[in-house]
C-alpha positions as CSV (number, residue, x, y, z in Angstrom):
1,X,-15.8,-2.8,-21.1
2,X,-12.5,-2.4,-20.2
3,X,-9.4,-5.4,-20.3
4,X,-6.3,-5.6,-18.8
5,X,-3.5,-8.0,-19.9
6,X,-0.8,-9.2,-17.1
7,X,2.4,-11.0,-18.3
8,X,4.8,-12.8,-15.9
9,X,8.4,-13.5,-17.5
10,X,10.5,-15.6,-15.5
11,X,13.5,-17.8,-16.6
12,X,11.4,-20.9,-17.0
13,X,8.3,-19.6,-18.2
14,X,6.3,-16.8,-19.4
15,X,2.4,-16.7,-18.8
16,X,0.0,-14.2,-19.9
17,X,-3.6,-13.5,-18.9
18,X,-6.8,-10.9,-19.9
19,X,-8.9,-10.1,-17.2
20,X,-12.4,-7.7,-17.1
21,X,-13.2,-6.4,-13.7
22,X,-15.1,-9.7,-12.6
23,X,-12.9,-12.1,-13.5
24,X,-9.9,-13.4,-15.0
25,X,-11.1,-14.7,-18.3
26,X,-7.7,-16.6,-20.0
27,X,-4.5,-17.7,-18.9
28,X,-1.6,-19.1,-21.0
29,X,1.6,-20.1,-20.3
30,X,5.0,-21.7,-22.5
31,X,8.6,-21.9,-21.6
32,X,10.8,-18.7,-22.2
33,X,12.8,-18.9,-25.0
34,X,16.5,-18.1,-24.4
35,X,17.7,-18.7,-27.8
36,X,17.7,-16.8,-30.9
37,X,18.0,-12.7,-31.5
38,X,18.6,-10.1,-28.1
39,X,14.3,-9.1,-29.0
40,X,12.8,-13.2,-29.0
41,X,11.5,-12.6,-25.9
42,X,9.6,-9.3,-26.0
43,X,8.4,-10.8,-29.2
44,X,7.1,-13.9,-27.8
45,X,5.3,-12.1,-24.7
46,X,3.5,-10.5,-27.6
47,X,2.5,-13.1,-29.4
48,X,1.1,-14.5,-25.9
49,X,-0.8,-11.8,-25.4
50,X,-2.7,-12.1,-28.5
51,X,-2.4,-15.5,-28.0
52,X,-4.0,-15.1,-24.8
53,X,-6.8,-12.2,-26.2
54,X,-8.0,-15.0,-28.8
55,X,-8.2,-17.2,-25.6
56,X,-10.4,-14.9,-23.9
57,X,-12.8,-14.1,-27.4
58,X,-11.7,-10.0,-27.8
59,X,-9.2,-8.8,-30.2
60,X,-5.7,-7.5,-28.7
61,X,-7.0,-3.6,-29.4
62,X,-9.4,-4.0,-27.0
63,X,-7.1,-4.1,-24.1
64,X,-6.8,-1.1,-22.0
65,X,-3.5,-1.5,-20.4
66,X,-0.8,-4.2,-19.9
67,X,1.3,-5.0,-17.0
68,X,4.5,-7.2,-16.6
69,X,6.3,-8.6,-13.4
70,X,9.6,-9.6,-14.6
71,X,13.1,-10.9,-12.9
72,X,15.2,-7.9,-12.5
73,X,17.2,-5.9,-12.2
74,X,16.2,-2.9,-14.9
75,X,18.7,-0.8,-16.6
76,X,17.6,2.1,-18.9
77,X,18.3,2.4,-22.5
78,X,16.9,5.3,-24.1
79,X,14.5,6.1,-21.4
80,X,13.0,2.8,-22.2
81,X,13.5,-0.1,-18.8
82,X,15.7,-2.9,-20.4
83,X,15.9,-6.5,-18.5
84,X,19.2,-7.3,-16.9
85,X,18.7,-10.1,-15.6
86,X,21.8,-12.8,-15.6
87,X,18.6,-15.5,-15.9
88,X,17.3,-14.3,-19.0
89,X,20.6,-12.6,-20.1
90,X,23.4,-14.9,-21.0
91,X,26.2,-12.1,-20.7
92,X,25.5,-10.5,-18.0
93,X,25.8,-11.5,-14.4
94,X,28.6,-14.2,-12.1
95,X,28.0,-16.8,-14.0
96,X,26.2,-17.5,-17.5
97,X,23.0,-19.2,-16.1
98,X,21.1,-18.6,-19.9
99,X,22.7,-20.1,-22.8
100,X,22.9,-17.4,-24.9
101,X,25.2,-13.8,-25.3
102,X,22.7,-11.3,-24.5
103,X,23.0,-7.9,-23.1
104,X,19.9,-6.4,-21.5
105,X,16.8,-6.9,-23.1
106,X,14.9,-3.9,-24.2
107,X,11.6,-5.0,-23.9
108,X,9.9,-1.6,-22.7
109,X,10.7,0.2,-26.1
110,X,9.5,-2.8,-28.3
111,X,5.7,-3.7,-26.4
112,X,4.9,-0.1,-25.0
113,X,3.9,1.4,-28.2
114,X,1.7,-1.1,-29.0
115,X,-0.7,-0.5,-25.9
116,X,-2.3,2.8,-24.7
117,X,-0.9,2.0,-21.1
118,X,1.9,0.0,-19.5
119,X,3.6,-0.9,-16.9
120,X,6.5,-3.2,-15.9
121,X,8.5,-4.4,-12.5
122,X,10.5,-6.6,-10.8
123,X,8.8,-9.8,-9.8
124,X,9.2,-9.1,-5.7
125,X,8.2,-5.7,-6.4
126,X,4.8,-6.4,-8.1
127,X,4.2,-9.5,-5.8
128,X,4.8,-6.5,-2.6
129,X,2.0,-4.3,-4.6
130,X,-0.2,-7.4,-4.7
131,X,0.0,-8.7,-1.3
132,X,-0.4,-5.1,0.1
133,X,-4.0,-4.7,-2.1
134,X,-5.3,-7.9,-1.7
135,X,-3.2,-10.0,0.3
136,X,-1.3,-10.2,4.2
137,X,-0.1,-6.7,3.5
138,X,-3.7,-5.1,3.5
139,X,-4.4,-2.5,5.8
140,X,-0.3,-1.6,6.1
141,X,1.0,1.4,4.5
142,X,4.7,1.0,5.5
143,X,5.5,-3.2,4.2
144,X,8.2,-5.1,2.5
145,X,7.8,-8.4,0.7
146,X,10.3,-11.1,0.8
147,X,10.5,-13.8,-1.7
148,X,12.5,-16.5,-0.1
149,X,13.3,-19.5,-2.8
150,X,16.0,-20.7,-5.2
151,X,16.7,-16.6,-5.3
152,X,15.8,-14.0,-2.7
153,X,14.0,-10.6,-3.9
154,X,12.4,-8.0,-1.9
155,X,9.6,-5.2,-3.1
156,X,8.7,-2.2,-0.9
157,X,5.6,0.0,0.0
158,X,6.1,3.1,1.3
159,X,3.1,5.4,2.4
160,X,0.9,3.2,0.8
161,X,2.8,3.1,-2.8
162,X,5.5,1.1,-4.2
163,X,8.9,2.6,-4.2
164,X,10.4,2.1,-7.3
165,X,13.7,4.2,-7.6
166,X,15.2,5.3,-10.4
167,X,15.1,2.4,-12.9
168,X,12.4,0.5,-11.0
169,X,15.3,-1.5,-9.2
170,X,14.8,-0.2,-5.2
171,X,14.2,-2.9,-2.9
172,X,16.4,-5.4,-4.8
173,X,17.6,-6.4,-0.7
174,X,18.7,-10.3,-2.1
175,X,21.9,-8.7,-3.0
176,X,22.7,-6.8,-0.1
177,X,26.2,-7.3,1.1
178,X,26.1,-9.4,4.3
179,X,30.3,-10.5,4.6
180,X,33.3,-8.1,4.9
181,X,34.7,-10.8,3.4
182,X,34.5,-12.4,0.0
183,X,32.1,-14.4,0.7
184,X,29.9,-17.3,-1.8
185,X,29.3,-16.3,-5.3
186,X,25.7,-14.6,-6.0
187,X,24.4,-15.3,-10.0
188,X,24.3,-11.7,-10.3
189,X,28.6,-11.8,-9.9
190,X,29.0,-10.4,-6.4
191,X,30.3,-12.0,-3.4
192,X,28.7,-12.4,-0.4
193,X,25.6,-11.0,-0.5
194,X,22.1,-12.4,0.8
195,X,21.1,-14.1,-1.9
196,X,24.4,-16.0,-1.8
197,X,24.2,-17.2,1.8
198,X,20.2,-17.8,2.0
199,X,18.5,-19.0,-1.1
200,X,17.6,-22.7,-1.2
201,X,20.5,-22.9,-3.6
202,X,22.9,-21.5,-1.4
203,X,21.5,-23.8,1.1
204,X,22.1,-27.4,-1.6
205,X,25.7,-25.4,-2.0
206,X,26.7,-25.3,1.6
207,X,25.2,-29.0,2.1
208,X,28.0,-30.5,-0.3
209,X,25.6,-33.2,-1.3
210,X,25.4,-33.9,-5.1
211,X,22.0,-33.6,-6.0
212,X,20.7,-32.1,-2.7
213,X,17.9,-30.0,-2.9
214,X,16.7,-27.4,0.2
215,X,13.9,-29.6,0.4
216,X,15.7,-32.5,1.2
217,X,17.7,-30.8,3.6
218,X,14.7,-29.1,5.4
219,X,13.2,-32.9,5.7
220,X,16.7,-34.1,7.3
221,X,17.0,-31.2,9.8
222,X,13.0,-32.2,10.6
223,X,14.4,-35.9,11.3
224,X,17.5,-34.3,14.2
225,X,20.4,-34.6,11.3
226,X,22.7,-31.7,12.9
227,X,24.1,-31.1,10.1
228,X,20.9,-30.4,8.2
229,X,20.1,-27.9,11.3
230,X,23.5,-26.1,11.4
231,X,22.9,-24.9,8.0
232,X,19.0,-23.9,8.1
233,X,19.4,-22.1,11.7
234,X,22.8,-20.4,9.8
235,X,20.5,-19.2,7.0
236,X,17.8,-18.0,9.2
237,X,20.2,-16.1,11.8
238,X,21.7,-14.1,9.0
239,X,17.6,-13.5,6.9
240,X,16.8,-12.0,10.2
241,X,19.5,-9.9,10.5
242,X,18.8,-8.8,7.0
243,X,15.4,-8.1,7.8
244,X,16.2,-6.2,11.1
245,X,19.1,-4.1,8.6
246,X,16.0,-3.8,6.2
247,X,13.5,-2.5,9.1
248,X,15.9,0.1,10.5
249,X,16.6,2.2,7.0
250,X,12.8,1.7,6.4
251,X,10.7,1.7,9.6
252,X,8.3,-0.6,8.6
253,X,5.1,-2.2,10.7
254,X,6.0,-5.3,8.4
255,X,7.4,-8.0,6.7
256,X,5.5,-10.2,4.3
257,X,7.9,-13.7,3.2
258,X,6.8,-15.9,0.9
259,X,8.2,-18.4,-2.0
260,X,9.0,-21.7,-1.7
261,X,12.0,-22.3,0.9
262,X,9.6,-20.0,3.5
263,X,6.8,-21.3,2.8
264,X,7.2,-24.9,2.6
265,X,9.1,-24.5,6.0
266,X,7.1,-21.3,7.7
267,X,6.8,-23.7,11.0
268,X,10.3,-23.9,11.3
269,X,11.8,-20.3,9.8
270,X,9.5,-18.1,11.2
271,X,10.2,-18.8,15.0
272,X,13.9,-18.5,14.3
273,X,13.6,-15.3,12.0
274,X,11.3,-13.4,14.6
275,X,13.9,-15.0,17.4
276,X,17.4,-13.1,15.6
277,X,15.1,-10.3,14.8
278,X,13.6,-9.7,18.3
279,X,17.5,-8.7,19.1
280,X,17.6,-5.7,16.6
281,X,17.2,-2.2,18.3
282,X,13.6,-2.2,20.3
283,X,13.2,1.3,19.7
284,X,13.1,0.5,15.6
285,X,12.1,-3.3,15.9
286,X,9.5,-3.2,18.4
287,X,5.5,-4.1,16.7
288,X,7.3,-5.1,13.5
289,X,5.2,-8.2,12.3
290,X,6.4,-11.3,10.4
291,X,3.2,-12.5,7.9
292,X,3.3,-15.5,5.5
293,X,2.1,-14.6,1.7
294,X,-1.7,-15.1,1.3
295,X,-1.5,-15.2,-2.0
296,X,1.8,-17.2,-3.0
297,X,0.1,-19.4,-5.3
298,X,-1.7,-16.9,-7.3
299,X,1.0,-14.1,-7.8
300,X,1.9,-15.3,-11.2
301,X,-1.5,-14.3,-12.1
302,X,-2.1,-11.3,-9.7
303,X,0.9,-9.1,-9.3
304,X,1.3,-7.9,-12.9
305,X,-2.8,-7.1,-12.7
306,X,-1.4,-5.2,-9.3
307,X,0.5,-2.9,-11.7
308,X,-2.4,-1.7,-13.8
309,X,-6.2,-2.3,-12.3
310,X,-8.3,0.8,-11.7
311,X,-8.5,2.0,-8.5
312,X,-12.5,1.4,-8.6
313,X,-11.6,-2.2,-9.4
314,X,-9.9,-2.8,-5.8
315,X,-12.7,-3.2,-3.7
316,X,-14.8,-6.2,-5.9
317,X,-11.6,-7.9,-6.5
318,X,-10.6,-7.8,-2.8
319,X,-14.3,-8.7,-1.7
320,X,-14.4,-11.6,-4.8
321,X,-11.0,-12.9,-5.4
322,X,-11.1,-13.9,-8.8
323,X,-7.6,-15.2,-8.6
324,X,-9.1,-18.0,-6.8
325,X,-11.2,-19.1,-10.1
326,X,-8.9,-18.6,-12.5
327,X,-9.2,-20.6,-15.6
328,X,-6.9,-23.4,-16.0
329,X,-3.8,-22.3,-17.9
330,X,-3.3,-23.3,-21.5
331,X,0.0,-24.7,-22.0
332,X,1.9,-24.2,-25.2
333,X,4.8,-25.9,-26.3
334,X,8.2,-24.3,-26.3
């Protein structure tokens, strides 16, 4: 029989889970740890993974193939992808956002010799592979995937594959440069870019409140606060633009958004996201649709999977969604 292991490293957390083609059969997850030696994190997705193997009653030799959805960007030491990300990487990006010194993480070159196959990308990326297999993006061949929440990444499918680029990094459109000017400060150290005028953060930065959260201003532009409006419709205006910028170098037939700003507010964004899109060029724009995520909720345990299931795997997972009876993570202390 073959198993898979998927691991899913963000800034907060790390889960891992082993799956056999009927079902996903463990799932743990503990907080990243951002402290100690540049490797502590490749060395604590593998202890997860055998962590999470024990979990699921097999031995880590018995898995087939490993896959990891990660925050990007990816540089390339050695041939090997390293993480660069200014949320796991303490010396790299605007601003320190993790409290340590770190360079980029060369996580490739410590796990992938370990397993006989492997696979790694950026979170969006994976989540656009997932959604397009099993998800909104089904039946599209031409798709991008939009994850709209405290940080803004994009993934892209292109004749039916996932365009990766030359480190893995295409698609990263949450940093494209929207101002001529210098405009707000982005984590990742540029000015002005999409991320910087559209995440919920940017959206808690422009408010002025202390302590404001997007969700609080979402709820006051739901109660007629113009001020709460002024800055949602702001955001909105300049994500459709992006999308419209995004649909014209791609030619897509569409968009999927998710994470939690859209998602939590799809009533209210999508109407004013198709509305600034609908004034993009008709001849590019024209039968372009807008589609929440279908599987928001589940990409943590579904989009590094994405990376490395069999191809004769697809149809019983689309057909049975095991995602949906998942096992309830086990939690580990940091």
């Amino acid at each position: 029989m073959i198993f898979l292991a998927a691991v899913d490293i963000g800034g907060t957390k790390i889960t891992a889970s082993i799956c056999n083609e009927d079902s996903i059969l463990s799932k743990i997850y503990q907080p990243t740890c951002l402290t100690g030696d540049p490797l502590t994190v490749p060395k604590q997705v593998a202890e997860l993974v055998e962590r999470a193997c024990r979990e699921a009653g097999i031995g880590k030799d018995s898995i087939h193939a490993l896959g990891i959805s990660s925050a990007g960007p990816f540089v390339r030491i050695n041939g090997f992808k390293a993480m660069a990300s200014p949320n796991l990487c303490g010396n790299l990006g605007g601003r320190q956002v993790a409290p340590n010194n770190w360079g980029p993480i060369e996580i490739e070159a410590f796990l992938k010799p370990g397993f006989r196959q492997f696979s790694m990308g950026n979170d969006a990326a994976t989540a656009a592979v997932a959604e397009h297999r099993f998800g909104a993006g089904r039946g599209f061949r031409h798709l991008a995937y939009i994850t709209w929440s405290t940080g803004i990444g994009m993934g892209i499918i292109h004749k039916g594959r996932l365009l990766g680029g030359k480190n893995g990094n295409a698609g990263h459109g949450g940093h494209l440069y929207i101002s001529t000017e210098d405009g707000p400060l982005c984590g990742c150290g540029q000015y002005g870019d999409l991320e910087a005028f559209t995440s919920g953060t940017a959206l808690a930065r422009d408010y002025g409140e202390e302590g404001i959260t997007a969700r609080d201003i979402f709820s006051r532009y739901r109660k007629g606060e113009e001020k709460a409006e002024g800055i949602i419709r702001k955001a909105a205006r300049i994500m459709g633009r992006a999308l419209a910028a995004v649909n014209n170098l791609l030619d897509l037939e569409l968009f999927v958004i998710g994470g939690s700003v859209f998602m939590h507010n799809q009533d209210l964004l999508k109407p004013l996201l198709m509305e600034t899109f609908g004034l993009s060029f008709p001849a590019l724009s024209g039968g372009v649709e807008i589609k929440a995520s279908e599987l928001d909720n589940y990409l943590g345990d579904i989009a590094a999977l994405s990376l490395v299931m069999p191809e004769n795997w697809i149809v019983h997972w689309q057909k049975n969604r095991p995602w949906e009876k998942a096992p309830e993570a086990v939690i580990l202390s940091g």
